[in-house]
C-alpha positions as CSV (number, residue, x, y, z in Angstrom):
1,X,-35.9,202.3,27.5
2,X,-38.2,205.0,29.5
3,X,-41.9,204.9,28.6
4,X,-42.4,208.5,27.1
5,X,-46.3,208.4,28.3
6,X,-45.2,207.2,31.6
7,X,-42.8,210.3,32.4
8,X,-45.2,212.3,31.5
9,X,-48.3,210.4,33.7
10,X,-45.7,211.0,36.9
11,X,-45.2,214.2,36.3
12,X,-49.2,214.9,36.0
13,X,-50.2,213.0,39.1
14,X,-47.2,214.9,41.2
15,X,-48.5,218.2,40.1
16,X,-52.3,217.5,40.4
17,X,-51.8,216.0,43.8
18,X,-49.7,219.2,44.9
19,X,-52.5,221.3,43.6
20,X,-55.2,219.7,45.6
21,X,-53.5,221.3,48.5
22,X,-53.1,224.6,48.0
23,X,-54.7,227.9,46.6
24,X,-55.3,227.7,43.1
25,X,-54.6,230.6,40.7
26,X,-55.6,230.8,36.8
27,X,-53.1,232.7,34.8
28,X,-53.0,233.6,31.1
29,X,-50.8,234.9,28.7
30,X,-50.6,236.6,25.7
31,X,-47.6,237.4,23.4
32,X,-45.2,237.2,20.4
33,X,-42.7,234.3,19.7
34,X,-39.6,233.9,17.1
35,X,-39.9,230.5,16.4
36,X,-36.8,228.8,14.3
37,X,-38.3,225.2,13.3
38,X,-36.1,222.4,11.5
39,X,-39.0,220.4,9.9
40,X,-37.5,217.4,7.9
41,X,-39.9,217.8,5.2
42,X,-39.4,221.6,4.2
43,X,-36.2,222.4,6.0
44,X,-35.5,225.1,8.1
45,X,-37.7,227.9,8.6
46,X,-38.0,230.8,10.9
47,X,-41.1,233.3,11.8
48,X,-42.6,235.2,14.0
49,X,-46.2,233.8,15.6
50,X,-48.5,234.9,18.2
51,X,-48.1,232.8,21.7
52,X,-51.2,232.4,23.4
53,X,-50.8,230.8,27.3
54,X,-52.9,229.2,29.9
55,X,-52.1,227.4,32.9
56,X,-52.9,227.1,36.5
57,X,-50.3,227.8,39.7
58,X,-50.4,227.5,43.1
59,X,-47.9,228.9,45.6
60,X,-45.8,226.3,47.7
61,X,-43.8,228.1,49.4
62,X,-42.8,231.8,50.1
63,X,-40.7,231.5,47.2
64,X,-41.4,228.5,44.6
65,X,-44.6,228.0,42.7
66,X,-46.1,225.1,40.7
67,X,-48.2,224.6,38.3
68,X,-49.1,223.1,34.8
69,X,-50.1,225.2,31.7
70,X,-50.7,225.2,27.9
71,X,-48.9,227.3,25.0
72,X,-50.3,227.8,21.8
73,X,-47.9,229.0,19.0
74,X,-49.8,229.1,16.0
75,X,-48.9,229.4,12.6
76,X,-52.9,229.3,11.3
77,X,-55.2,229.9,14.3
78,X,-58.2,229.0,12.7
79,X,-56.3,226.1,11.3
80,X,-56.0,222.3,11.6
81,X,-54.7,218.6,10.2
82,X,-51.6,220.3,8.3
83,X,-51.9,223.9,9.7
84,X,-48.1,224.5,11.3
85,X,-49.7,225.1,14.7
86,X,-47.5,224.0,18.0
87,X,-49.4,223.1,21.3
88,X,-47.3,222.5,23.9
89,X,-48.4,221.3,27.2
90,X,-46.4,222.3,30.5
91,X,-47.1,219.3,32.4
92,X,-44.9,220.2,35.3
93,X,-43.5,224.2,35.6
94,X,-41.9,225.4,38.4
95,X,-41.7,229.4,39.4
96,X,-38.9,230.6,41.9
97,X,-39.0,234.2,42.7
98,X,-35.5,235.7,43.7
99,X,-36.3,239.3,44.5
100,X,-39.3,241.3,44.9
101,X,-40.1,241.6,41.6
102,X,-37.9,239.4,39.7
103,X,-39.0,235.6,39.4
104,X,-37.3,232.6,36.8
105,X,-39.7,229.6,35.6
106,X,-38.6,226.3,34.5
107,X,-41.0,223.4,32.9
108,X,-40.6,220.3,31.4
109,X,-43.9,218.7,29.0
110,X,-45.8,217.1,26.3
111,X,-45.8,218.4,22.1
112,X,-47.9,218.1,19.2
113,X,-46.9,219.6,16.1
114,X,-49.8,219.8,13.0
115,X,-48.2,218.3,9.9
116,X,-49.5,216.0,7.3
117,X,-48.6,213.2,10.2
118,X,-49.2,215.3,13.2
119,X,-46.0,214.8,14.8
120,X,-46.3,214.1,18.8
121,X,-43.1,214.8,21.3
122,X,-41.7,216.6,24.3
123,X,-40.6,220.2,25.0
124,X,-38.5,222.2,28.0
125,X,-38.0,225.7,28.8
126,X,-37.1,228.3,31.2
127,X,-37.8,232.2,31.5
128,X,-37.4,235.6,33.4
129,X,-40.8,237.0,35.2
130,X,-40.6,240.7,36.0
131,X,-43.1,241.3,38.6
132,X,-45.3,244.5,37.5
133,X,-48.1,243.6,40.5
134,X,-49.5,241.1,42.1
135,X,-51.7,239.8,39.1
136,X,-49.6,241.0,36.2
137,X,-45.7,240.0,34.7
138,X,-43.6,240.8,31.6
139,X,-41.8,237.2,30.8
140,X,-39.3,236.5,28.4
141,X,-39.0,232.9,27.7
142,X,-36.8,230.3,25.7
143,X,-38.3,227.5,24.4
144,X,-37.6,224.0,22.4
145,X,-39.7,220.9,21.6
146,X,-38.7,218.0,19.5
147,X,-41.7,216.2,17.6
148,X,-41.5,212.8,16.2
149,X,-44.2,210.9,14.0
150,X,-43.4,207.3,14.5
151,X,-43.4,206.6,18.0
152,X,-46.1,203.7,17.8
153,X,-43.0,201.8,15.0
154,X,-40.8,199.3,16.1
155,X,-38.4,200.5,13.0
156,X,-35.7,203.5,13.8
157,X,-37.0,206.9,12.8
158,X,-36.8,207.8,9.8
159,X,-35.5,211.5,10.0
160,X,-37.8,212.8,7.7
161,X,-40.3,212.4,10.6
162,X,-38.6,214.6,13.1
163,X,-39.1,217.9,13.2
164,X,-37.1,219.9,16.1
165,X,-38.6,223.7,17.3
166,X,-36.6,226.5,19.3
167,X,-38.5,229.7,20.0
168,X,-38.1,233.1,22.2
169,X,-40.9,234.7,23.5
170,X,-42.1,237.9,25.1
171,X,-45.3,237.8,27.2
172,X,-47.5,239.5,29.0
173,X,-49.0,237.1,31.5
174,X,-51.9,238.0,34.3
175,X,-53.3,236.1,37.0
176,X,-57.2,236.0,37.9
């Protein structure tokens, strides 16, 4: 079976060593998700959160980008242990811009979900950059990231441990 932390580790060390090369740019991001959750404990629940993103890119061509970032999608910002909040970590997210002001992003990453067990898993995604200047963009992402408390047991998952997260978002992201 494929070492989860592994994956992840391979995907960190390819990105960090592309980014030693290149010109680095910081980029954040703020915005407004619908996020539809499945938690095994309480069911299904939907709501809209704030989306709070920061991650760092570098150009590698005239066209693609790459770059590694983190989302925040609380549900208590202040909150921890049990507080609903969803960090998800972009380990590897690639940009490909297809016009001169139209661009599409793609990532694959690390998950932690705050529950009574805070439940730790993996998330992918993809989006659609409108170009508004050269340090500014309107994106509209989809997002989904499965969580799972019990990777450190040899037993089968129980499925009240899973908890499984889709989410839309609209963002406005700028680079400094």
């Amino acid at each position: 079976m494929v070492n989860v932390k592994q994956v992840i580790l391979g995907l960190a060390l390819v990105t960090a060593s592309q980014c030693a090369l290149a010109q680095w740019n910081f980029q954040g991001g703020i915005g407004a998700s619908y996020l539809r959750q499945n938690n095994s404990n309480t069911g299904t629940e939907s709501d809209v959160r704030p989306n709070l993103q920061f991650g760092v890119f570098k150009p590698v061509s005239d066209h693609w980008s790459m770059g590694t970032s983190l989302e925040y999608v609380p549900d208590d910002i202040a909150g921890s242990g049990a507080s609903g909040n969803l960090l998800n970590w972009r380990v590897a997210e690639f940009g490909y811009q297809f016009a001169e002001r139209w661009a599409v992003s793609f990532y694959g990453g690390a998950a932690r979900y705050d529950r009574t067990d805070p439940g730790w898993g993996y998330g992918a995604g993809l989006g659609l950059l409108w170009l508004g200047g050269k340090q500014w963009a309107l994106a509209s992402e989809v997002n989904y990231v499965s969580t799972d408390v019990s990777f450190k047991e040899s037993a089968p998952t129980e499925p009240s441990k899973r908890d499984k997260h889709a989410w839309a978002t609209l963002t406005f992201k700028f680079r400094f």
